[in-house]
N, C-alpha and C positions, 0 to 999 in steps of 0.2 A: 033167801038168795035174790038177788038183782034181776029185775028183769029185764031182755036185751033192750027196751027202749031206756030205761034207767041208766042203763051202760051206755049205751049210744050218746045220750046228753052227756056223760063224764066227761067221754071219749070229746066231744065237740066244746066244752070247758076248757079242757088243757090244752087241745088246741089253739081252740080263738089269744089272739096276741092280746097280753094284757096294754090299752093306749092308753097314754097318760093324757088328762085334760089338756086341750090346747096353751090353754093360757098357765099352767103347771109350769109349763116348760120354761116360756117366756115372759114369765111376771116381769121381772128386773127389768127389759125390754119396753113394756106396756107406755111410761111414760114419753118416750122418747117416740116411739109410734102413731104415739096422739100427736105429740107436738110436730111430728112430719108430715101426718096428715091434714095438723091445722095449717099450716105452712102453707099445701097443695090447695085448700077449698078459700082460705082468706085469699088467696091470689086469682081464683078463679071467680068469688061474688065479693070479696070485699068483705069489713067488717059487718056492716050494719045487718046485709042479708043473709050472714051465716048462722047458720043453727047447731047447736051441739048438737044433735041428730045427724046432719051432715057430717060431722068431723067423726062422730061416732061410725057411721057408714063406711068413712074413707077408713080408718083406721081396723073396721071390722071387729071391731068392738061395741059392746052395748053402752047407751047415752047413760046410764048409770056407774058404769064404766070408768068414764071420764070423770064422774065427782069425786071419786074415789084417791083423785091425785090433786083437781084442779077445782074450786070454788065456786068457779063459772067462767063467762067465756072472755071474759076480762082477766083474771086470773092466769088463765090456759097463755092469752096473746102474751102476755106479759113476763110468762116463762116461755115464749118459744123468744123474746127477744133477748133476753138472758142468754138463751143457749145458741143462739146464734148471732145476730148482729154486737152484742158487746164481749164476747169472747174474738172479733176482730179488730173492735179499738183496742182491748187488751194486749194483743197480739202485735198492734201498732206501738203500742207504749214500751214493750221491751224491744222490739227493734230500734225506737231510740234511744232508749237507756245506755244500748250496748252499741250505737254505731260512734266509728270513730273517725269518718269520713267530712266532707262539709256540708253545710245547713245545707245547699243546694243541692248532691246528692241523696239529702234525705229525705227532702221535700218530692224530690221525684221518685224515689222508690216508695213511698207511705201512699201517694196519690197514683199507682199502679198499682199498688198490690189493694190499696182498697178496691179499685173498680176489679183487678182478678179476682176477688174473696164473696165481693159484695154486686158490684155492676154486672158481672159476666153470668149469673148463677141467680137461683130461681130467689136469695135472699135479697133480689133488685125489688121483689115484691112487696116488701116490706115498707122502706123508705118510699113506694110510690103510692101507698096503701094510708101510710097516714098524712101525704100531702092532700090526697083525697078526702078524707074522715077526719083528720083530726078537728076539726073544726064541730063537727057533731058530739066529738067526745072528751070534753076537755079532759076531764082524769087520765085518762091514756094519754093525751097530747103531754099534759106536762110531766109524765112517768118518762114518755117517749125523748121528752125534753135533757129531763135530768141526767138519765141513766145514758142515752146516745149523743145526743147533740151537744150539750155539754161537752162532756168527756170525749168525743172525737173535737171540739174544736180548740180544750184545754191542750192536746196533744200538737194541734197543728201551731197552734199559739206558741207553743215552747220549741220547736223547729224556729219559727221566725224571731224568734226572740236571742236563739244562739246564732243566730245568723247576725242580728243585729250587733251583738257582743264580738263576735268574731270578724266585725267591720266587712263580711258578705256582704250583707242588707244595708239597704238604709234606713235611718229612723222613720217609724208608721205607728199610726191607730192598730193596735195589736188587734183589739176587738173588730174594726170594721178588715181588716186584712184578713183572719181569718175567714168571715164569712164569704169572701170573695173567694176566698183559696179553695172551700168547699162547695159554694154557689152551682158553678160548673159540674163538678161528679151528680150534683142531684139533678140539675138541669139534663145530663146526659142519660141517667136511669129513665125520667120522664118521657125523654123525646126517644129512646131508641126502640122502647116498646111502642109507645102510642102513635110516633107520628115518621115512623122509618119508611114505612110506605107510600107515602103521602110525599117524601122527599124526591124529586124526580134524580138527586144523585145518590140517593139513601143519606143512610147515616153512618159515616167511614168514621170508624170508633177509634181506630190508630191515630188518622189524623187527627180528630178532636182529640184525642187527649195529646199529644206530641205539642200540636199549637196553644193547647194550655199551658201546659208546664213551662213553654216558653216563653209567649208573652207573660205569664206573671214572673218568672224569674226576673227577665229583663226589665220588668214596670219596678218591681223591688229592688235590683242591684244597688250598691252602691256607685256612685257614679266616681 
C-alpha cells in the first residue's frame, strides 16, 4: 500500500500544469524574431560591431540558436533585407504595374509611400547602415546593390520613361535622372536621424519631401 508521502507526490504530479517548451510553441516564429531583433542591434552598433551573441540576447534566444536558420551574420543581414526592405520595392512595382493615372502622379505617390514604408520607420536603419559600412564590406555592398538599388531605381526608371512616352517628361539621361530622383529620399533618411538637432529649424520632413517632388517634377516637365 502507498505510503502517504508517495501519494502526496501523485497528488502534486497531476497537479503541477503540464508547460510546454518555450520555444515548442513558437518555433515557426523563431526566424522572424531573429531577424527583428537583428534589425533593433544592427541599428543600435552598426554592422561591424555586432555580434551574434548580441542579436542572440535581443532575440532571447541562444547564439546557437541562430545557426540554426542563418549561416552567419552576413547570412542573417541579408535575410532581414529580403524580408524587409525588398518586399517595398516589390510593393512599388505592383503599384505601377496597376496604376492608371499619370507618370507625375505616380512618381509622387512611389516617393511617399517609400519614405512612409522605409523613411518614417525603424527600416531607415537599414539604408543608413550601409552608406556607413558598405565600404568595409564589399559583398554586402554589392548584394545590397543588386537586390535594392537596382531594383528600386529599374522601378523609378520606368515611371520616367512612361512619362516620357506619354510626352509628360522631357527626354533625359534615364540612368542619371533616376539617381537624382532617389539621391533626395537617402539624403533625407541620413540627415533626419543624424543631424535634425543640430538644424536650428529641424528637419520639417513634409516640407522636404513636398519641395522635392516639385522641383523635380518641374526640372523634368515637358516644356
Amino acid at each position: 500500500m502507498p505510503s502517504s508521502v508517495t501519494r502526496k507526490r501523485r497528488t502534486v504530479r497531476r497537479l503541477r500544469p503540464r508547460l510546454r517548451p518555450r520555444w515548442r510553441r513558437r518555433k515557426d516564429a523563431r526566424p522572424e524574431e531573429i531577424i527583428s531583433a537583428a534589425l533593433e542591434v544592427f541599428a543600435d552598433r552598426g554592422f561591424a560591431a555586432t555580434k551574434l551573441e548580441d542579436i542572440a540576447r535581443r532575440a532571447g534566444v541562444t547564439k546557437g540558436t541562430i545557426y540554426l536558420y542563418f549561416e552567419n551574420k552576413e547570412a542573417l543581414f541579408k535575410a532581414l533585407v529580403r524580408q524587409t526592405i525588398v518586399p517595398v520595392i516589390a510593393q512599388g512595382e505592383v503599384t505601377a504595374q496597376s496604376f492608371t493615372g499619370s507618370a507625375r502622379d505616380l512618381f509622387e505617390r512611389l516617393v511617399r509611400e517609400y519614405w512612409r514604408l522605409v523613411g518614417e520607420t525603424s527600416l531607415s536603419s537599414i539604408p543608413r547602415l550601409m552608406i556607413a559600412e558598405a565600404g568595409n564590406f564589399p559583398e554586402l555592398a554589392r548584394f545590397y546593390y543588386e537586390e535594392v538599388v537596382t531594383r528600386g531605381h529599374r522601378l523609378m526608371a520606368g515611371v520616367l520613361e512612361r512619362g516620357i512616352k506619354a510626352g509628360e517628361f522631357r527626354p533625359v539621361n534615364l540612368a542619371v535622372a533616376t539617381k537624382l530622383a532617389m539621391s533626395p529620399l537617402m539624403h533625407a533618411v541620413v540627415a533626419r536621424k543624424a543631424f535634425s538637432a543640430c538644424m536650428p529649424e529641424g528637419f520639417d520632413v513634409a516640407s522636404y519631401l513636398d519641395t522635392h517632388i516639385d522641383l523635380y517634377l518641374h526640372g523634368i516637365a515637358q516644356k
